[in-house]
C-alpha atoms as one frame of an Amber mdcrd trajectory, in Angstrom:
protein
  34.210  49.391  -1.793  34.184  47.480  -5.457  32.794  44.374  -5.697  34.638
  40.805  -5.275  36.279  40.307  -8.910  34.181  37.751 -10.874  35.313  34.556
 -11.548  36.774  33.099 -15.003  34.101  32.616 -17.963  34.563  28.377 -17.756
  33.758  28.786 -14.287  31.156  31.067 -14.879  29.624  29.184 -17.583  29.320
  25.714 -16.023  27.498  27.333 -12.863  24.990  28.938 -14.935  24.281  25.641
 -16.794  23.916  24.168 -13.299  21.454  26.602 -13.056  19.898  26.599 -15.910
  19.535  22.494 -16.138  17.493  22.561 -12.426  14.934  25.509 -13.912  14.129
  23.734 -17.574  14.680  20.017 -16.074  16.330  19.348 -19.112  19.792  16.869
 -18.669  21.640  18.638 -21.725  25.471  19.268 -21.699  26.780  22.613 -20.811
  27.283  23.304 -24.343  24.385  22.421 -25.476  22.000  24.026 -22.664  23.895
  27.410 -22.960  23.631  27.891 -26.534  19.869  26.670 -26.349  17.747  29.941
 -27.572  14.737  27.665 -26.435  15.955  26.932 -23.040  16.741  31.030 -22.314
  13.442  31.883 -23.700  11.593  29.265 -21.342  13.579  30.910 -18.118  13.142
  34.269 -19.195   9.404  34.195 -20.458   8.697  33.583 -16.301   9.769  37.030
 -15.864   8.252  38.434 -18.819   5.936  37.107 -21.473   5.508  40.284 -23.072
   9.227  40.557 -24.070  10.010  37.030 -23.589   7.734  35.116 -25.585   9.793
  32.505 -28.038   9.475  33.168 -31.142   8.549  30.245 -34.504  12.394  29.686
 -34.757  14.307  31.217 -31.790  18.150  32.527 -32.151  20.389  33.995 -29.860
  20.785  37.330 -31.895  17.034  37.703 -31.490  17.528  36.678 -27.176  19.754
  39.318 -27.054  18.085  42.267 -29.052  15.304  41.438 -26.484  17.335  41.342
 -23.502  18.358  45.083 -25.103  14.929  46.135 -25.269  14.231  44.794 -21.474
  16.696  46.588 -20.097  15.504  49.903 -21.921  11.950  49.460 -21.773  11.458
  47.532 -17.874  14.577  48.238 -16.489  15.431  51.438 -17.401  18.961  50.867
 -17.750  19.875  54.420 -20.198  23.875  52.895 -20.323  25.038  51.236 -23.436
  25.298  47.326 -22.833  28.251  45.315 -23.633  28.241  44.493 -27.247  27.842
  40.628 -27.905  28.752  38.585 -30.893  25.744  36.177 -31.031  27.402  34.348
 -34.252  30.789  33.481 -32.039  28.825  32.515 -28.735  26.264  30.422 -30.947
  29.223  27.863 -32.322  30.263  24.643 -31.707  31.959  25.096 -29.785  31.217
  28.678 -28.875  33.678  31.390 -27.819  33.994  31.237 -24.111  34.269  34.935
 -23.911  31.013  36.274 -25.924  28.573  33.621 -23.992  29.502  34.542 -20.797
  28.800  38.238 -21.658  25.402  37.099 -22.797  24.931  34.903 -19.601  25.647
  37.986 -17.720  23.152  40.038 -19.411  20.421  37.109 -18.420  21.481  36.765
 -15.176  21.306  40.875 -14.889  17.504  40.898 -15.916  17.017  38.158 -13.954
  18.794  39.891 -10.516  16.834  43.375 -11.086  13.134  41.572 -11.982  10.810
  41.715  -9.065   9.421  38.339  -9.777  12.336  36.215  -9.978  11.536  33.985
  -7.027  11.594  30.618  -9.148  14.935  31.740 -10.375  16.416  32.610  -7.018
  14.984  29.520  -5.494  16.742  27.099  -8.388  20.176  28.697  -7.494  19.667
  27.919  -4.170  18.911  24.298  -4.525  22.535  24.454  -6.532  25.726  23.449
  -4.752  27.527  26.119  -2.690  30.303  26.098  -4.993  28.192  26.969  -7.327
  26.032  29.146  -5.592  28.529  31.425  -4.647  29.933  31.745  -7.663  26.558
  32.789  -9.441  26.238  35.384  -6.204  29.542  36.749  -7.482  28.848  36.904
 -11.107  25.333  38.756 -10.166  27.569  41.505  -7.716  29.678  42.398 -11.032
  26.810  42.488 -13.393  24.881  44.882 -11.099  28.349  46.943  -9.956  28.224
  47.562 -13.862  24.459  48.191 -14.439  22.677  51.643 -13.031  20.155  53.320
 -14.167  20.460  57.115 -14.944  18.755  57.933 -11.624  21.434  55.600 -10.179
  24.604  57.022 -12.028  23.586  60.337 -10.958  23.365  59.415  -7.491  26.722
  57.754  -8.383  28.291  60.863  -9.564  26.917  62.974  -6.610  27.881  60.350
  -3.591  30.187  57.517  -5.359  30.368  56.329  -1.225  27.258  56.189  -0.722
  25.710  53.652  -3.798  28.577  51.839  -3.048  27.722  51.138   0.035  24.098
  50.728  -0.389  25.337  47.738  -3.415  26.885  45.972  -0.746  24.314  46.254
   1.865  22.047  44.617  -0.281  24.450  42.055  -1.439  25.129  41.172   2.116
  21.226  40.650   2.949  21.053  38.618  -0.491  23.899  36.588   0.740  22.467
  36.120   4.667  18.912  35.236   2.864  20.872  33.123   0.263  22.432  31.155
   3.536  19.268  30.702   5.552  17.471  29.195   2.361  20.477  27.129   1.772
  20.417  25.940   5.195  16.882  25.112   4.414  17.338  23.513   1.214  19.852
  21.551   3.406  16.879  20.465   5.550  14.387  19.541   3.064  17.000  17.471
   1.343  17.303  15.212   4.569  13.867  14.971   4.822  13.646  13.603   0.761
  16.751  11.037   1.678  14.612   9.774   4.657  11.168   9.678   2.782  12.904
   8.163  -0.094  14.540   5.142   2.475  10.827   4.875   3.985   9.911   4.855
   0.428  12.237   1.887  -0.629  11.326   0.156   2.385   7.776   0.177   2.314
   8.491  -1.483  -1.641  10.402  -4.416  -0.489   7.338  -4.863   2.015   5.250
  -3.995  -1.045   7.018  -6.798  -2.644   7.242  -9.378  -0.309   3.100  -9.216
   0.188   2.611  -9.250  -3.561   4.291 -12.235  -3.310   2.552 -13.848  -0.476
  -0.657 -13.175  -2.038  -0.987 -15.928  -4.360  -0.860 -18.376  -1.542  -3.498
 -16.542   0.495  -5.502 -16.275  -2.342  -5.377 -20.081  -2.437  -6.024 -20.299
   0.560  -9.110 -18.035   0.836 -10.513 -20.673  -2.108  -9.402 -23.735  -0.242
 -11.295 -22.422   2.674 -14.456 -22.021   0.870 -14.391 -25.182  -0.904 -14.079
 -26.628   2.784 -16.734 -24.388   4.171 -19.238 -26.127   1.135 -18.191 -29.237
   1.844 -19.028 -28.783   5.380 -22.808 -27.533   4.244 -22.958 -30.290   2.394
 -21.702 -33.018   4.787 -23.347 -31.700   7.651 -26.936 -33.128   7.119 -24.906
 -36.570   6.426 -23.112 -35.785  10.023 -26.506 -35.208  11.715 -27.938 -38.310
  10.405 -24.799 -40.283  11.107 -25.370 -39.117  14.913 -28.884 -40.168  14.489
 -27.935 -43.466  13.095 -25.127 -43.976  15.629 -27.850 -43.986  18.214 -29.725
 -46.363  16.570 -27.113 -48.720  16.411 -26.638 -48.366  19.971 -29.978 -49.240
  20.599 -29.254 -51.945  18.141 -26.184 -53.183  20.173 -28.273 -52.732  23.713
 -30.606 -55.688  22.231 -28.152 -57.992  21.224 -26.605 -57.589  24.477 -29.347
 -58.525  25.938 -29.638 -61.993  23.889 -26.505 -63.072  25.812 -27.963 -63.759
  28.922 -30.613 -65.913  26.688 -27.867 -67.627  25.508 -26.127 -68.449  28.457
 -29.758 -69.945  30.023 -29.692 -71.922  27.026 -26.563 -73.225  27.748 -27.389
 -73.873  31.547 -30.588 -75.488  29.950 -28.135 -77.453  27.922 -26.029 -78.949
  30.786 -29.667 -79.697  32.437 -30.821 -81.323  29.505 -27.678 -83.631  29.410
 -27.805 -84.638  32.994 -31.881 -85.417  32.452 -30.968 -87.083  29.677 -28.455
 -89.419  31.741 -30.703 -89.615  34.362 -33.747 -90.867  32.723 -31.705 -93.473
  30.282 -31.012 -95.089  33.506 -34.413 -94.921  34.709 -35.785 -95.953  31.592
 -33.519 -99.022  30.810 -34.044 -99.907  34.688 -37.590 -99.754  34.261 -38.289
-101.524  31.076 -36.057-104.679  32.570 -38.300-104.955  35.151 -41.642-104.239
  33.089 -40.374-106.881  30.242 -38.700-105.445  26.795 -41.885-106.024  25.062
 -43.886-103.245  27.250 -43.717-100.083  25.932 -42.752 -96.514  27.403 -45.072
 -95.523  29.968 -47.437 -92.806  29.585 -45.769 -90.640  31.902 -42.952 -90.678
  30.389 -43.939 -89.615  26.846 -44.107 -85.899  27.713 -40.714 -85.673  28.780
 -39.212 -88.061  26.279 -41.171 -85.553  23.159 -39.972 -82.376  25.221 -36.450
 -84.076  25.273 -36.389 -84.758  21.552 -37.653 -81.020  20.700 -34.917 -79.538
  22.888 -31.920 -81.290  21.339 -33.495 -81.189  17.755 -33.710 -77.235  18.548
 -30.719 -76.910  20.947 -28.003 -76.829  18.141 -29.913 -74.856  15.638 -30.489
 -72.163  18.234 -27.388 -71.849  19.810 -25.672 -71.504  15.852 -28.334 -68.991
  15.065 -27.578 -66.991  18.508 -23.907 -67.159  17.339 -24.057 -65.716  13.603
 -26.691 -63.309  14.845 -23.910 -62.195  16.835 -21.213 -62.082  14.730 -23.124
 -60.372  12.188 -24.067 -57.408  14.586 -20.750 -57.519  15.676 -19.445 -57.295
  11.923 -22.035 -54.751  11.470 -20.627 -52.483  13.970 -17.224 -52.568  12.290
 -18.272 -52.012   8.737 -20.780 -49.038   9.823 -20.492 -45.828   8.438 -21.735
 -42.382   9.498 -22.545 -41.576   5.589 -25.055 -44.196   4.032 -28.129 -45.964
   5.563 -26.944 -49.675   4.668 -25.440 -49.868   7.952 -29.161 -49.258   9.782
 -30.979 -51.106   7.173 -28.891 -54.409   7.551 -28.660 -54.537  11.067 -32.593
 -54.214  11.081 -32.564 -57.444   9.158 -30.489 -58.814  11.622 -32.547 -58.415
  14.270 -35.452 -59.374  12.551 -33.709 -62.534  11.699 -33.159 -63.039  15.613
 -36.669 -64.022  16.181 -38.234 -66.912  17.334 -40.650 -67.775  14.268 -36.916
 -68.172  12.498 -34.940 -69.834  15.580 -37.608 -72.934  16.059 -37.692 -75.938
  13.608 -41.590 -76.973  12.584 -42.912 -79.812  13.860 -40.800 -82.390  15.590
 -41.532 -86.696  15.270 -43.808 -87.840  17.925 -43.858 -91.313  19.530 -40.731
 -92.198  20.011 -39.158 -94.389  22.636 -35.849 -93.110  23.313 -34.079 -89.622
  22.711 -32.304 -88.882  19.719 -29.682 -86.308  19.132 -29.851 -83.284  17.715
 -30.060 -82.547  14.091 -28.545 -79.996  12.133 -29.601 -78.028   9.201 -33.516
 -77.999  10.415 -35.750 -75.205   9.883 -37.603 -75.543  12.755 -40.705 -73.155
  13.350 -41.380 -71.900  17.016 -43.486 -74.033  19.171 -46.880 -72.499  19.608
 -47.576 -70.359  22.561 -50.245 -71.718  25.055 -52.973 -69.676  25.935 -51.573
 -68.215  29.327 -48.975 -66.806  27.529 -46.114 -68.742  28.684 -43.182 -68.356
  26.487 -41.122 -71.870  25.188 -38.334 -71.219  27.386 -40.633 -71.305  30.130
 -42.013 -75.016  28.941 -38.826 -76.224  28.474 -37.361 -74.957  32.392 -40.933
 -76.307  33.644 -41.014 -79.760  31.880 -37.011 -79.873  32.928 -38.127 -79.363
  36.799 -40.883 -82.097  35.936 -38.677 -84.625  34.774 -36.063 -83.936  37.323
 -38.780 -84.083  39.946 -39.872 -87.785  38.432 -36.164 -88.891  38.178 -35.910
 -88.630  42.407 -38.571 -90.839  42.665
């Protein structure tokens, strides 16, 4: 049975530059790629170095000679190969009809080398259109080429090598499908690496351009983690401080009950003072105006005159001592010692050597009021250790005691 008849030289032509782009990766026009002597050498010295090896200035007259010699010397192919005009298929453009017969001849050596796997692999990854018309050209250019053993065989058994042609065809063309189909495969698995590919770029993208703000970030945090090793010494001795102050505030608390006895002391004083103007003026009418105060009353008259002279300054002290603590407490901060230091001085200026006016005018007949703007020092403490408050509540209870009488 002959072989399918080949299809036209354009057609032919444009499949083998197909071919021929996908082996020397080379993007070149059809033209241009088939009348290449350097792009035939490259795809031919894979089969054959020896023969195939380009020469300093490649031509197509010197492809083909070799392609003669191949086919002699490798091949043995003893028939006489078509004649080609290299001149006519080297042109621009070239003649349709003399290329193609040299495209034949490479495609020939190609189909009869043993180690044309690259080559068969690269028409596979072609289109099927074009694939099967490169299977078709390769039928007619072996249907043409035998070698003598062959022709014999040929002229003994025509049938038979016939048949034996297309057997081989056939398992070219099942082997041809099954590495299409595969082809076919691998290609789906490039389209869905290449999406994954794309994909994991826009992510690519989209952290590049988050990073700048973590980056700031990461340096904000560490200028906040030194501050924090810096501050927190401050925020341990603010604590500490804090607790001093409390301390602090515990005491001054504690000088409001002092100054409400003062004030009870005050009302006291007032009504003894009433009480013993009466007594006094009643007494004196009855003594004569010219006596003076008795004895017993000079005591309570001296006490009387201390305690209003030091009423008023003690009860204003009390009050800005507590309005400076108070103040204090406000303006306090957890970062500098001022706040501890002043309301130390506060406190110190809460004692008694500060509260108490000196010495206070003795022999007088009658109570005065209180003066303001003395700087009285405290009364001295008697030996058994009673305090002044204690005289004052005990001379009080004395005169009070007298006044009944």
């Amino acid at each position: 049975m002959d072989a399918e008849e080949a299809p036209g030289d354009s057609t032919q032509l444009a499949a083998i530059a197909s071919w021929l782009r996908v082996l020397t990766k080379r993007t070149s026009q059809n033209d241009e790629i088939l009348t290449s002597p350097g792009a035939l050498f490259e795809v031919l010295s894979a089969l054959d170095t020896q023969h195939f090896r380009a020469p300093k200035k490649p031509t197509l007259d010197v492809l083909y000679k070799r392609l003669v010699r191949y086919y002699d010397d490798v091949l043995n192919v003893d028939q006489e190969l078509p004649k080609v005009d290299t001149k006519a298929a080297g042109r621009k453009p070239p003649a349709e009809e003399e290329l193609a017969k040299l495209m034949r001849l490479v495609l020939g050596a190609i189909a009869k080398s043993p180690d044309n796997d690259a080559q068969i692999s690269a028409m596979q990854s072609l289109p099927y259109a074009d694939q099967m018309v490169l299977m078709r050209v390769i039928e007619s250019v072996l249907a043409t080429l035998q070698a003598p053993q062959e022709a014999e065989e040929v002229e003994a058994a025509p049938d038979t090598s016939t048949d034996m042609n297309l057997r081989e065809l056939e398992n070219m063309r099942r082997e041809l499908a099954k590495k299409t189909e595969l082809v076919n495969l691998h290609q789906d698995q490039l389209a869905s690496a290449e999406a994954q590919i794309e994909r994991l770029t826009e992510e690519n993208k989209e952290m590049n351009a988050v990073l700048p703000g973590l980056r700031d970030s990461e340096r904000e945090r560490d200028t906040f983690r030194d501050q924090l090793d810096e501050w927190r010494p401050i925020i341990e001795q603010s604590k500490r401080q804090e607790a001093q102050i409390e301390k602090y505030r515990s005491r001054l608390e504690e000088t409001s009950d002092l100054q409400r006895e003062l004030q009870d002391l005050r009302s006291s004083e007032q009504d003894l003072k009433t009480t013993l103007a009466k007594k006094y003026s009643s007494d004196k009418g009855k003594n004569g105006s010219g006596k003076s105060t008795p004895k017993e009353f000079r005591p309570v008259l001296d006490l009387l005159t201390e305690s209003f002279q030091l009423d008023d300054v003690v009860m204003q002290r009390l009050s800005e001592c507590w309005d400076r603590a108070n103040q204090l407490r406000q303006d306090a901060t957890p970062t500098s010692d001022a706040a501890v230091q002043a309301v130390q001085r506060v406190y110190r200026e809460t004692s008694w050597e500060q509260l108490m006016t000196p010495a206070l005018p003795q022999g007088e007949d009658t109570p005065r009021a209180p003066v303001g703007n003395i700087s009285p020092s405290a009364p001295s403490t008697p030996s058994n250790g009673t305090s002044w408050l204690a005289q004052q509540r005990s001379a009080l209870a004395d005169a009070l005691r007298f006044a009944r009488k």
